[in-house]
N, C-alpha and C positions, 0 to 999 in steps of 0.2 A: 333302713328307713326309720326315722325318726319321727314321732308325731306327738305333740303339746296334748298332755290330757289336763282337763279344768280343773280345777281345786273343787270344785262340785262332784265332779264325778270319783273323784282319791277321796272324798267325805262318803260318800257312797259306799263304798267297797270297803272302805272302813267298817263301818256301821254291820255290811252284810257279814265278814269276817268277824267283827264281835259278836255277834249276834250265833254263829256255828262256834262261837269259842278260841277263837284261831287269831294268831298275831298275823299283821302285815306283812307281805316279802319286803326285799331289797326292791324290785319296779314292780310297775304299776301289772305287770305279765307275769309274773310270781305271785304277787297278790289274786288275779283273776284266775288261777292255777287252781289256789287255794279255796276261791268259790269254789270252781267246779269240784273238785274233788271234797269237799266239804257239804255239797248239795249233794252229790252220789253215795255218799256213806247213811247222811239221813234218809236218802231213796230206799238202800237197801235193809235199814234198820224199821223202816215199814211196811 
């Protein structure tokens, strides 16, 4: 299944990945990868 994400929402995730430090994946599910595991490392560093 394929599904259109916004140029709004890939500006987002953008944003949230610069912000933990961390480049973009290749898709948009690489990238939201990199949230989470980017939000879990800050969890555990507090």
């Amino acid at each position: 299944m394929h599904s259109e994400v916004s140029a709004e929402a890939k500006q987002i995730v953008t944003g949230i990945l610069s912000i933990l430090e961390q480049s973009p994946g290749r898709t948009i599910e690489e990238s939201l990868v990199k949230v989470e595991e980017g939000i879990s490392l800050l969890l555990r560093r507090h």
